[in-house]
N, C-alpha and C positions, 0 to 999 in steps of 0.2 A: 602628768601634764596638768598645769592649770592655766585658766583662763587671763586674758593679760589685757591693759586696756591703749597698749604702749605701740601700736603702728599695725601696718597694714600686715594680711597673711601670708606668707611667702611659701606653703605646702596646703594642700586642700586636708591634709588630716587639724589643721588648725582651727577649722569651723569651728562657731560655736551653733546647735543647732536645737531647737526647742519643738518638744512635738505635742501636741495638743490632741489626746486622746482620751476617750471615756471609757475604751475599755481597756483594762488592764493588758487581757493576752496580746491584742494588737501595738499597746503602745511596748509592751515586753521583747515583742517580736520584732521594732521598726526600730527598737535601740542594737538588738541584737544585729540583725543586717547590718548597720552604720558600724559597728565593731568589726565586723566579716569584713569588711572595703579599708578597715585602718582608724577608724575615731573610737577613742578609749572614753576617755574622763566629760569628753566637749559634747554628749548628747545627754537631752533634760528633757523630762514631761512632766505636765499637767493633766489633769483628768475633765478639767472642766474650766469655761470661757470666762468664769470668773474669776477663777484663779490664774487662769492665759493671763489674763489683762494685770491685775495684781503682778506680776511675775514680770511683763514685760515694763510697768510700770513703776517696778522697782522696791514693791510697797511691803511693808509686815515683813516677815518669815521670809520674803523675797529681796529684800533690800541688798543682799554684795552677791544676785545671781546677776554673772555677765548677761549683756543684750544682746541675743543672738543674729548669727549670721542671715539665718533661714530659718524657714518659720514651717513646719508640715503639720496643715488644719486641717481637722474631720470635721466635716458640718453639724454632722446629727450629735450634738453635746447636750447634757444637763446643764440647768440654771442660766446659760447664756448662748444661744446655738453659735455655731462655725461662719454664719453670716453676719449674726450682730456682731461678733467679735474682729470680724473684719472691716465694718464698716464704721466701727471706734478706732479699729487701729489702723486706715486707711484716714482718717479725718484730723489723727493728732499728728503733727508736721514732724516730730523727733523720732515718730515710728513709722510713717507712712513710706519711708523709705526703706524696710524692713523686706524683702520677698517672701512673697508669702503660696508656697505650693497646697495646693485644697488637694487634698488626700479624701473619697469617701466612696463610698460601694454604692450611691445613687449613681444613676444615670438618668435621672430627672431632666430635662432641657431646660425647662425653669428655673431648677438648683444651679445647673452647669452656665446658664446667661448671668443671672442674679451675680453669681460667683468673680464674671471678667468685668462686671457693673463694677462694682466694690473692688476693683484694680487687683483681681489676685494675683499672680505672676503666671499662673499656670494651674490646670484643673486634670487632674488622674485618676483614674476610677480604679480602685484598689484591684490589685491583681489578685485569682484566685487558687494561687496554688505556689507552693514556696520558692519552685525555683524562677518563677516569672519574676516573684517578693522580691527578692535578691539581685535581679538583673536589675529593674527600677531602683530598686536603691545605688547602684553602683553606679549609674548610667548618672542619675541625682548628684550621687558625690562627685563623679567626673565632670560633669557640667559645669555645678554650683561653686564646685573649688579648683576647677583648673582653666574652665574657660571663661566664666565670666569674670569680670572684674565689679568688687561689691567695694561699696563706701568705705573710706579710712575707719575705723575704730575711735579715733580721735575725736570723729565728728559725733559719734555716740553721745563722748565722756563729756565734752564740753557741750550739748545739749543738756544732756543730764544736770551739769551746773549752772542754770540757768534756772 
């Protein structure tokens, strides 16, 4: 499968879905699940909010990575945290429409307000134990690709050229 920039998704394994993680084993393990539920080629991370942004922004080494569907951000990130990255990409109009799910093991009341400030779409506090992992995920890919209805793809490609 590859990513296409040609009309809207008509199966949820079509996401395109970008995960924004510092640590390797978690972001290894949140690609893993997304494959368990049916998405092969269509999950991508990052390790850090610099490189999110780069990525979403289409830039360097990231220039023909598709714009993804769904966005899964951990706060606690290197060089750019999981807030400021949110609240660049809540403020620039071709991404702000992007959902964006805050994945992070705080349960901070601060982090968790700061988090619906910054228009997250939704805030989860990492599950602790794999088979909880895997229901969240599936429950995510059920939601995200069958019941909601997310922007044409079109309106991505023709922002982008602009």
């Amino acid at each position: 499968m590859t990513s296409t920039w040609d009309g809207n998704r008509t199966t949820n394994n079509e996401l395109d879905i970008l995960i924004i993680e510092n640590d390797p084993a978690a972001a290894r393990l949140t690609k893993e699940a997304f494959r368990e539920v049916g998405l092969h080629e269509r999950v991508h991370s990052v390790p850090d909010g610099d490189e999110a942004l780069a990525c979403l922004r289409r830039e360097g080494e990231h220039a023909g990575h598709p714009h993804p569907d769904i966005i899964f951000l951990d706060l606690h990130l290197p060089r750019k945290s999981g807030l400021e990255v949110l609240r660049e990409l809540k403020s620039t109009p071709r991404l702000a429409i992007t959902p964006v799910v805050v994945i992070s093991g705080s349960d901070d009341p601060h982090e968790i307000r700061k988090a619906y400030e910054l228009h997250a779409s939704c805030y989860i506090r990492k599950p602790d134990d794999l088979d909880r992992f895997l229901h969240f995920v599936k429950v995510c890919f059920d939601f995200w690709g069958d019941v909601v209805t997310l922007p044409p793809r079109e309106e991505f490609a023709s922002d982008l050229r602009r």
